[in-house]
C-alpha positions in Angstrom: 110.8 218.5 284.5 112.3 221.0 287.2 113.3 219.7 290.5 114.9 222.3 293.2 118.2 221.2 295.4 118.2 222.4 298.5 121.1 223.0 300.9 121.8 222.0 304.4 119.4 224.7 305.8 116.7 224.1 303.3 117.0 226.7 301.0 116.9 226.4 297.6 120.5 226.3 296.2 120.2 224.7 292.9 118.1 224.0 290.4 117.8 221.5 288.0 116.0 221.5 284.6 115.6 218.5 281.9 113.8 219.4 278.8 113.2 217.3 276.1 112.9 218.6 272.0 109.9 217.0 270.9 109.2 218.6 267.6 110.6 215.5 265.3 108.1 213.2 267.4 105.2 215.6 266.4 105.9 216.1 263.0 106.5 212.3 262.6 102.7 211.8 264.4 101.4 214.4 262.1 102.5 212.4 259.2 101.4 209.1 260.8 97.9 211.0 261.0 97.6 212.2 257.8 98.5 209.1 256.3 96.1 206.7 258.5 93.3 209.6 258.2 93.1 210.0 262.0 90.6 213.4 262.8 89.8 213.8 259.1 86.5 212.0 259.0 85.6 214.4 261.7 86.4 217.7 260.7 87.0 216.4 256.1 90.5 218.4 256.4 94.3 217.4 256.0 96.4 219.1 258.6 99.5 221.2 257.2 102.4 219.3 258.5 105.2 221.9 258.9 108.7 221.2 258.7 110.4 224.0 260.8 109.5 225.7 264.4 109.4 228.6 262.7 107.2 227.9 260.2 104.5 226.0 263.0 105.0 229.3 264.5 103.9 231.3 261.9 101.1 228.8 261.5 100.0 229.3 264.8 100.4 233.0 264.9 97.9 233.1 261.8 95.3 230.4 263.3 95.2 232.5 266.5 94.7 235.8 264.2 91.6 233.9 262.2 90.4 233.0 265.4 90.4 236.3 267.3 90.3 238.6 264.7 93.1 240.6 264.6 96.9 240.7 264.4 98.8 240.3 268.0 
């Protein structure tokens, strides 16, 4: 969420930002998923749950490859 603060003139003086981390939440509903068997009636797959940013990066980076064809 961003929100400007203006001055007495109206122009923008500050700005405020509040971001939240929410990669513990999505790991935890990955594992919720794969343990419930949400999605895999549909598609008969288990979805990798990955335990670091880096490593969902690296996930993604290599989905995106498979997808389009070629290294970024």
């Amino acid at each position: 969420s961003t929100m400007y603060i203006r001055d007495d003139n109206g122009n923008i003086a500050y700005l405020l930002g509040i971001n939240q981390d929410i990669t513990e939440f999505v790991m935890m509903h990955r594992s919720l998923e794969s343990l419930i068997g949400i999605g895999q009636a549909e598609t008969g797959t288990v979805e990798k749950i990955t335990t670091s940013v880096s490593e969902l990066l690296d996930d993604l980076l290599l989905e995106a490859e498979r997808l389009v064809g070629k290294p970024g």
